[in-house]
C-alpha positions as CSV (number, residue, x, y, z in Angstrom):
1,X,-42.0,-53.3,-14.8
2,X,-43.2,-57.2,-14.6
3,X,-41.4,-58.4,-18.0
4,X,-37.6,-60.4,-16.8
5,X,-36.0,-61.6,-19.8
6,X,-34.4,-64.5,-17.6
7,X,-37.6,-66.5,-19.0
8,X,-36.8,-65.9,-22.4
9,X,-33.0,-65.7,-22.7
10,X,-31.4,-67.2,-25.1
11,X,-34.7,-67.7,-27.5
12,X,-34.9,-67.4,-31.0
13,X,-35.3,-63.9,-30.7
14,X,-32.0,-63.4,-28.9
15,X,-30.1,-65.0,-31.1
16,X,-31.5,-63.2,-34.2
17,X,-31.2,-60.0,-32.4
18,X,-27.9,-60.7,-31.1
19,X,-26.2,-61.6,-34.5
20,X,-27.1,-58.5,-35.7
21,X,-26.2,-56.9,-33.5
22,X,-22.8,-57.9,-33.5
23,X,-22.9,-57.6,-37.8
24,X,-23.1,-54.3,-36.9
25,X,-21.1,-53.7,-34.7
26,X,-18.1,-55.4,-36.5
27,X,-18.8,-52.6,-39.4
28,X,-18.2,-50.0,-36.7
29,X,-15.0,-51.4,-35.9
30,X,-13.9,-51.3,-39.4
31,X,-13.0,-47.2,-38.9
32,X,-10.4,-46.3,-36.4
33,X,-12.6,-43.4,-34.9
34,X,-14.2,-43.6,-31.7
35,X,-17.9,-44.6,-31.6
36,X,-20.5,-45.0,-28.9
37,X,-23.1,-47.2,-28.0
38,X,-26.6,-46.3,-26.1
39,X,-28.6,-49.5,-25.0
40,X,-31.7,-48.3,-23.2
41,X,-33.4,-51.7,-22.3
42,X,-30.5,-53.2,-21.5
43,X,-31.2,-55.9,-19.1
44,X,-29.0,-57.8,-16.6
45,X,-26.1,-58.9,-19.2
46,X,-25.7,-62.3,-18.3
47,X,-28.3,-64.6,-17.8
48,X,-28.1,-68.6,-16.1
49,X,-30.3,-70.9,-18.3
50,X,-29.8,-73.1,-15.6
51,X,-31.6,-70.7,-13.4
52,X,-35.0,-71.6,-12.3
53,X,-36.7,-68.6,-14.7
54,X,-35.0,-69.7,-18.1
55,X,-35.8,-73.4,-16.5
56,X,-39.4,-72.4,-16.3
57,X,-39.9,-71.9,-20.5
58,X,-37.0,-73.3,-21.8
59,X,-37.1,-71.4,-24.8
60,X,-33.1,-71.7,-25.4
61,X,-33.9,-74.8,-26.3
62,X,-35.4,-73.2,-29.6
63,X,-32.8,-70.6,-29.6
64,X,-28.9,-70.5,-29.1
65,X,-28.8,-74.8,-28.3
66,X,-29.7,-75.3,-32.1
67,X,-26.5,-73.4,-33.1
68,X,-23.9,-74.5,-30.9
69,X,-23.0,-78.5,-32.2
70,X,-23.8,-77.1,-36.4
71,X,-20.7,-76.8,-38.4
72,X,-21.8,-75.0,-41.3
73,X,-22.7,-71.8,-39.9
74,X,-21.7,-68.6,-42.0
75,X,-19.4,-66.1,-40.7
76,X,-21.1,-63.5,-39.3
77,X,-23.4,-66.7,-37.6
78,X,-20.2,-68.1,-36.4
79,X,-18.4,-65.4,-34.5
80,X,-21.7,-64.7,-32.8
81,X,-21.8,-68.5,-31.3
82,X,-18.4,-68.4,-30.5
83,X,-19.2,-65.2,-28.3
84,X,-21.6,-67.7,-27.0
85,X,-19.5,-70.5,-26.4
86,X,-16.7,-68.1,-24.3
87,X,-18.9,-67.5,-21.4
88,X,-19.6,-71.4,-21.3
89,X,-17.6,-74.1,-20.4
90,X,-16.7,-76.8,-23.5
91,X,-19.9,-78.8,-24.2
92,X,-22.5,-76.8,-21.9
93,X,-24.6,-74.2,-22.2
94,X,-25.1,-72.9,-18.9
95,X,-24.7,-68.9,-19.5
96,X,-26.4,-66.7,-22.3
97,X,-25.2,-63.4,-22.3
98,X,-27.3,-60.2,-23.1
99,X,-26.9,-57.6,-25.4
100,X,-24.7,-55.4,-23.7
101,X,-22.3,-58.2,-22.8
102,X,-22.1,-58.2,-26.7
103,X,-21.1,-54.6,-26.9
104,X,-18.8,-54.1,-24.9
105,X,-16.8,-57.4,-26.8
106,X,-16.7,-55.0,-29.5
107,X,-15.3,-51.7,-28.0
108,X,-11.7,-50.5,-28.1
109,X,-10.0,-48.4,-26.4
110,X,-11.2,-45.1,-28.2
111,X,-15.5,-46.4,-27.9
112,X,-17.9,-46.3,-25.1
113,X,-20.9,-47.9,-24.1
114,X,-23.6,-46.8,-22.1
115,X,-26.3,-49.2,-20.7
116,X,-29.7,-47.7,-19.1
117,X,-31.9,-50.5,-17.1
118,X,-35.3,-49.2,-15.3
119,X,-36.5,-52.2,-13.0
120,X,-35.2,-51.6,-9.9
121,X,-33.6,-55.4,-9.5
122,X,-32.6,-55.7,-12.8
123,X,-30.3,-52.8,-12.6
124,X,-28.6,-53.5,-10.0
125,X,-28.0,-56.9,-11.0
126,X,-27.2,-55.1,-14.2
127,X,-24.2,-53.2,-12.9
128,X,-22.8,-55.9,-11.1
129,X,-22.9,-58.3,-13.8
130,X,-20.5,-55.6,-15.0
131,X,-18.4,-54.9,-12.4
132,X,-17.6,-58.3,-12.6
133,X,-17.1,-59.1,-16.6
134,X,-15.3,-56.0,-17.0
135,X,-13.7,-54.7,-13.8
136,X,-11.3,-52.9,-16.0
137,X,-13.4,-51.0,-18.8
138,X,-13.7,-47.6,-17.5
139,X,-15.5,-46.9,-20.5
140,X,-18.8,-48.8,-20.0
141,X,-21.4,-46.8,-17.7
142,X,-24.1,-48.2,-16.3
143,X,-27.5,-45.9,-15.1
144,X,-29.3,-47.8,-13.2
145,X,-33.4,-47.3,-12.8
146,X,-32.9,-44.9,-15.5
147,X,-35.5,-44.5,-18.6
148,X,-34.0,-45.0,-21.7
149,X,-36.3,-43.3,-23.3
150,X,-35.5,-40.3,-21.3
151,X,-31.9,-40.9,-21.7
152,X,-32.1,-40.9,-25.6
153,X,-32.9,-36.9,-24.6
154,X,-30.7,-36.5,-22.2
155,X,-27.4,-38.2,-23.7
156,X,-27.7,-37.3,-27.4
157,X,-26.0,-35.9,-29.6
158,X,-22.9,-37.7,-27.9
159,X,-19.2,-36.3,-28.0
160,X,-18.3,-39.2,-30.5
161,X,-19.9,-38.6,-34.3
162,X,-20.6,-42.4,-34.5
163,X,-22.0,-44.8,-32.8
164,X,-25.2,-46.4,-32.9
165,X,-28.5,-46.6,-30.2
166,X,-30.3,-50.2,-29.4
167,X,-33.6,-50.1,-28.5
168,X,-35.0,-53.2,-27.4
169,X,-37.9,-52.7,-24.9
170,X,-40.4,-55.2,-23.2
171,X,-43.3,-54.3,-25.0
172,X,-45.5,-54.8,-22.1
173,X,-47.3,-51.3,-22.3
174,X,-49.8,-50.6,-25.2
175,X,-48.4,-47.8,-26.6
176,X,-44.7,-49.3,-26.7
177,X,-44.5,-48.4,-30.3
178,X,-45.6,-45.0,-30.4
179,X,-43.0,-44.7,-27.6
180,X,-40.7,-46.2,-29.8
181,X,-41.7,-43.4,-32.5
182,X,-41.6,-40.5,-30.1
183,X,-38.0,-41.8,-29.0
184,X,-36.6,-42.5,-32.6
185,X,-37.8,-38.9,-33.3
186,X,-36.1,-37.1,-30.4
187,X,-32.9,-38.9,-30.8
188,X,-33.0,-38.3,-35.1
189,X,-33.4,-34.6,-34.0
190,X,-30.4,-34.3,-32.0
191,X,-28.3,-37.0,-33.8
192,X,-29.2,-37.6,-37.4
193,X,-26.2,-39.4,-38.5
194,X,-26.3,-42.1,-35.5
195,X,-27.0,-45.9,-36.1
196,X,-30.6,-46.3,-34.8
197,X,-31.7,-50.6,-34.4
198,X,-35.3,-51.2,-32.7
199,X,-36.1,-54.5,-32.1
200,X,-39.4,-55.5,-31.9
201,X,-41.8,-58.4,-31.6
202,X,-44.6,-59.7,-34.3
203,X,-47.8,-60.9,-33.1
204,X,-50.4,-59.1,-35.5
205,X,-47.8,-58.5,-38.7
206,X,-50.5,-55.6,-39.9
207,X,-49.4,-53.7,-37.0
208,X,-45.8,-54.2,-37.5
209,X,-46.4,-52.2,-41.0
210,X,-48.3,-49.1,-39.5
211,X,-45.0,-48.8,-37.4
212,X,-42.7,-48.6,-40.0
213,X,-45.0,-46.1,-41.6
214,X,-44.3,-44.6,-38.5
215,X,-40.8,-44.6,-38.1
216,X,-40.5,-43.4,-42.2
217,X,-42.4,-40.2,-41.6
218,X,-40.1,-39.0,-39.3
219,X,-39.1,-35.7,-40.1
220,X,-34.8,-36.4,-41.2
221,X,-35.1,-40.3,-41.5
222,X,-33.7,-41.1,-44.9
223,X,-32.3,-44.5,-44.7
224,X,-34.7,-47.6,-42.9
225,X,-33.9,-51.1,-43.0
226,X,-36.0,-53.1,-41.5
227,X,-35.9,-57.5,-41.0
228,X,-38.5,-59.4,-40.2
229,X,-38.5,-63.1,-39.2
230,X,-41.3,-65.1,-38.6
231,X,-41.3,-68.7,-37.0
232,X,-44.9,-69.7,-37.7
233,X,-47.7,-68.9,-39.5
234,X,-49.3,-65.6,-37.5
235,X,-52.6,-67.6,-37.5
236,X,-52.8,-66.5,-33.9
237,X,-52.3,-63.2,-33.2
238,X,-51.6,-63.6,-29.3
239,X,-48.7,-65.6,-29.6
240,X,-45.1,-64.3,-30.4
241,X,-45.2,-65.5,-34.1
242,X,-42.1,-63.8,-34.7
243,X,-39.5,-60.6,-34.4
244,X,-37.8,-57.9,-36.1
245,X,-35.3,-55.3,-36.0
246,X,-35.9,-52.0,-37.6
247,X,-32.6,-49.8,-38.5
248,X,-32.3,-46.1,-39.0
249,X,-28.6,-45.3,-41.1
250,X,-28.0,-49.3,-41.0
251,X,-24.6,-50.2,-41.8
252,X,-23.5,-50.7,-45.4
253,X,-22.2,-54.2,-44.4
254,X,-25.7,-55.4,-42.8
255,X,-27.8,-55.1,-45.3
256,X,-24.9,-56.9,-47.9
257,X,-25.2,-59.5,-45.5
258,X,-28.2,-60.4,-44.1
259,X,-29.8,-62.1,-46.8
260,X,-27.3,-65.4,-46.6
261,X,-28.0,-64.9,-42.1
262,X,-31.9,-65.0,-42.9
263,X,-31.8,-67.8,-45.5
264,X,-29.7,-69.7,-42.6
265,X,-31.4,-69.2,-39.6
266,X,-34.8,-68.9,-41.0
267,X,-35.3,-72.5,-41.1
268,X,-33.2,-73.8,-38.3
269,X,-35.3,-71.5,-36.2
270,X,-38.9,-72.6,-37.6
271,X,-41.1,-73.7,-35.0
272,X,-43.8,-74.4,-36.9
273,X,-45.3,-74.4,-40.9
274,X,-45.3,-70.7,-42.5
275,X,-41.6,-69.6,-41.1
276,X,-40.3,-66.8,-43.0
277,X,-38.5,-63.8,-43.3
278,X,-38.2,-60.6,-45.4
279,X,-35.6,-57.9,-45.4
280,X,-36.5,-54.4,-46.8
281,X,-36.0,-50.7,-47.4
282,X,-38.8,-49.0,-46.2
């Protein structure tokens, strides 16, 4: 209940979540048929790296401010910074928005997005973040101090056939992946055919692998993608060396893709020798 992602917004995990994030979520717009989103850590949407937490670490320096002045970014890179670059005024980077800011840039009419926050500040802030970026979008709901886990039972399967569930936790509790796993296999049971993406971070990479064994022996998961970036040599195994996002049914578009995002923003967001990534069917 500690972790506030107002110290880490706008890192180089952020933006290699967040571009996936919305690669995927342009491939769901690609059908005309509703879909609907689930994010059950979702944060306070918008976050002020001009505040005194983002202040504090200054990791955005690491993160989205080594996009925003390159001019050879691909695609799928480039509509992510320009999403970026709406919520800021020309030449500053004041505002980094969160990942259900993102979503609900991609829903229509016909799509819905349901965001799930537990610590008791964050949520609120959380829905009135929304109230104010989106007075009008009757379909984004916002629970506040509501377990996403818990909502993952609750919610699914949804009215919608498609849609997809982000999971993007704190990791501050010890058994955060096998939560993760428990989670993944209550919402495959009651919605096999949804778009599942964990993200996740990498300190030890060894225990990053007995996860996906994890998350493979779940009884109906066919399909998992998983990407892996790491910004340093995982010498030491305290440090966030790196992240990854782990997909259940990823899109067909993603995985096409991802290889040219990786072998861009791999090195731009090295911090140190060893930076690398891999991409893989599990």
């Amino acid at each position: 209940m500690n972790y506030r992602h107002s110290y880490h917004a706008g890192n180089f995990a952020d933006v290699f979540k967040h571009v996936l994030q919305c690669v995927a979520l342009d491939y769901l717009q690609q059908k005309e048929k509703p879909f609907w989103l689930l994010d059950t850590h979702a944060g306070i949407g918008m976050y002020d790296l001009q505040g005194e937490q983002a202040q504090k670490t200054g990791e955005a320096i690491d993160g989205i401010a080594r996009l925003l002045t390159r001019d050879d970014l691909p695609d799928a890179i480039q509509r992510y910074v320009n999403f970026v670059k709406e919520v800021n005024s020309p030449n500053e980077l004041r505002w980094y928005p969160g990942s259900p800011w993102f979503s609900a840039q991609h829903l229509r009419p016909q799509d819905s997005l349901t965001l799930c926050e537990m610590h008791p500040q964050d949520s609120g802030a959380l829905a009135e973040n929304v109230r104010n970026e989106f007075p009008a979008a009757k379909q984004i709901k916002v629970l506040e101090h509501t377990n996403g886990y818990g909502a993952i039972k609750a919610l699914l399967p949804p009215p919608q056939k498609r849609g997809m569930v982000l999971i993007d936790p704190p990791f501050e509790q010890r058994d955060e992946f096998d939560q993760v796993v428990r989670a993944l296999t209550d919402g495959v049971r009651r919605w096999a055919t949804g778009i599942y993406a964990v993200w996740y971070p990498i300190k030890d990479p060894l225990a990053i692998g007995d996860f996906h064994q994890k998350v493979k022996a779940i009884a109906g998961v066919e399909k998992v993608f998983a990407v892996d970036l790491l910004i340093r040599t995982a010498v030491d195994r305290t440090k966030l060396n790196g992240c990854g996002i782990l997909f259940i049914n990823p899109p067909f578009g993603l995985t096409q893709q991802v290889n040219e995002i990786m072998d861009y923003l791999t090195p731009l967001l090295a911090q140190d020798r060893g930076a690398e990534y891999q991409s893989i069917w599990l």
